[in-house]
C-alpha positions in Angstrom: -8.9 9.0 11.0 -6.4 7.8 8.0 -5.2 4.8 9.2 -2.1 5.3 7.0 -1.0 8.1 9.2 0.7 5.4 11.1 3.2 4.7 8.4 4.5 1.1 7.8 2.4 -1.9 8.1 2.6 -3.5 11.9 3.8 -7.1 11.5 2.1 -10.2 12.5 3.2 -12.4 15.5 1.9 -15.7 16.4 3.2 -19.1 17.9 4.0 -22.4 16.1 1.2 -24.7 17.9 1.5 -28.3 18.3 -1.2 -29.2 16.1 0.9 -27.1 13.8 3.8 -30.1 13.7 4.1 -32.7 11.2 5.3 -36.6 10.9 9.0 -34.4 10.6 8.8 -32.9 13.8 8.6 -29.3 12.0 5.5 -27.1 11.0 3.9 -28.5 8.2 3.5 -26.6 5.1 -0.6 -26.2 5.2 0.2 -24.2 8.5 2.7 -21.3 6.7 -0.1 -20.7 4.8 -2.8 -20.0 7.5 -0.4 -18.2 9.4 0.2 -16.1 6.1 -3.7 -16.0 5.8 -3.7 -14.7 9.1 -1.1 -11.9 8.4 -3.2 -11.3 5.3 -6.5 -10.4 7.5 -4.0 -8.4 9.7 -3.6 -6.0 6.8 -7.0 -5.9 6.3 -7.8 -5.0 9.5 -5.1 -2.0 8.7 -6.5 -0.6 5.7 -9.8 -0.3 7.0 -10.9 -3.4 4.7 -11.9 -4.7 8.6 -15.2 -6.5 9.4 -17.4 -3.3 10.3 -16.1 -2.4 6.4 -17.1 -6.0 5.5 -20.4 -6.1 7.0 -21.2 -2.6 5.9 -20.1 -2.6 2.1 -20.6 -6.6 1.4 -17.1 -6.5 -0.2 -13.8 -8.2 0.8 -10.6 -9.3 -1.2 -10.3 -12.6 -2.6 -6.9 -14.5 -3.0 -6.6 -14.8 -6.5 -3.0 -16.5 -6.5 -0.5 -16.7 -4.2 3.5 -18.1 -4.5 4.7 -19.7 -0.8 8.6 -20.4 -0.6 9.5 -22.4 2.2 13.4 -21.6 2.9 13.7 -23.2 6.3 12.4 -25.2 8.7 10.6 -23.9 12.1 9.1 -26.2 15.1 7.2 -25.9 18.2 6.6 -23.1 20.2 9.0 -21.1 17.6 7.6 -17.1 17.6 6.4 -16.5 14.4 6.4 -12.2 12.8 5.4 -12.1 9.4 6.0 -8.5 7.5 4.4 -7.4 4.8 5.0 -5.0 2.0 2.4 -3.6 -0.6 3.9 -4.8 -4.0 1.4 -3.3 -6.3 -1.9 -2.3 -6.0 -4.9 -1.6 -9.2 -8.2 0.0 -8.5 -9.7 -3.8 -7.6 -6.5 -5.6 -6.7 -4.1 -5.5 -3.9 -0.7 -7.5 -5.3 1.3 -8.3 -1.3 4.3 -9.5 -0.3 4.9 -11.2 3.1 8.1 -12.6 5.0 8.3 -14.8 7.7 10.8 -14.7 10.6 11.5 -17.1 13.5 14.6 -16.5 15.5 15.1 -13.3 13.4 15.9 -15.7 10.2 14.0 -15.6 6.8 12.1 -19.1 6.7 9.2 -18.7 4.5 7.9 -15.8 1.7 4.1 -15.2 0.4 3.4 -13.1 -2.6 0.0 -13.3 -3.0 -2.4 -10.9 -5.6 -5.9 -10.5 -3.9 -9.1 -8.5 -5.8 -11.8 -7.0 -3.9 -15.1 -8.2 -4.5 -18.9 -7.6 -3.8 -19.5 -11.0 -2.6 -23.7 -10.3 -3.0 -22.2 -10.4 -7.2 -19.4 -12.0 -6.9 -17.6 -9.3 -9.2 -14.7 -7.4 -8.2 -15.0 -4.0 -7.5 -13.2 -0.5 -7.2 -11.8 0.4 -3.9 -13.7 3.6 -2.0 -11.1 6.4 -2.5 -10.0 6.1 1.8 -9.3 2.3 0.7 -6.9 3.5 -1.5 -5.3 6.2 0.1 -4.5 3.6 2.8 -3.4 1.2 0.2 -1.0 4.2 -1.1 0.2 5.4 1.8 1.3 2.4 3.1 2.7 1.3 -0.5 5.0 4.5 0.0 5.9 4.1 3.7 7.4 0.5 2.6 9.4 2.0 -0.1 10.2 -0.8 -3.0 9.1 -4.1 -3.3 11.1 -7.3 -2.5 13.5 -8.4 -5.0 12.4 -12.1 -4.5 8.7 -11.3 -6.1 7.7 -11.8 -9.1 9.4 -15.4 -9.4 8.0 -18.5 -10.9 8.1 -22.7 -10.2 10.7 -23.9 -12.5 13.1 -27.4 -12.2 
């Protein structure tokens, strides 16, 4: 089955965990991160890049870079969904875009440019074709990229 047939990406939900609070009383920073690594694995698990895929091919994608913005503060027990768009995508790269909601408010984004690699090598490698039909269907489903991508850190 084409996993893409489903259309848009299904989101991510999790809960803000204590251990997830810092010396503010708010999630700490390190923990919009794994909750964006966790929303990474997610689509993974979507495009069939999943752990029977894993297992069988010896290849997975590697963050490469990523860019978090924190926009506003969350705290315990807050319901995390995290979206994601495909932004881009290469023969061996897969360019995403994730937003985080609590409350239905925008507090955190994740633009992150992963390559898939033969972790036996170490190289990256060219997704199977079915890889990227997913990748391309789903690219379409979610229409244009975010407008906030592509940014960089400046003062």
């Amino acid at each position: 089955m084409n996993r893409a047939a489903a259309g848009e990406l299904a989101a991510y939900r999790c809960t803000v965990l204590p251990e997830w609070i810092d010396y503010n009383g708010h999630m700490s920073e390190a923990f919009y991160v794994l909750a964006f690594g966790f929303a990474t694995d997610h689509v993974m698990d979507q495009l069939g890049l999943d752990e029977p895929y894993r297992k069988q091919t010896g290849n997975s994608l590697y963050t490469v870079e990523a860019h978090v913005r924190y926009l506003a503060e969350t705290g315990l027990g807050a319901e995390l969904e995290i979206t994601t768009a495909i932004a881009g995508s290469g023969p061996k790269k897969l360019h995403l875009a994730h937003e985080m909601h609590a409350g239905g408010r925008l507090i955190a984004t994740e633009e992150l440019l992963a390559l898939h690699v033969n972790q036996q090598s170490g190289r990256s490698e060219a997704f199977p074709a079915a890889i990227t039909g997913n990748i391309d269907a789903f690219g379409r489903a979610a229409g244009p990229a975010p407008d906030w991508i592509g940014r960089k850190v400046s003062a």
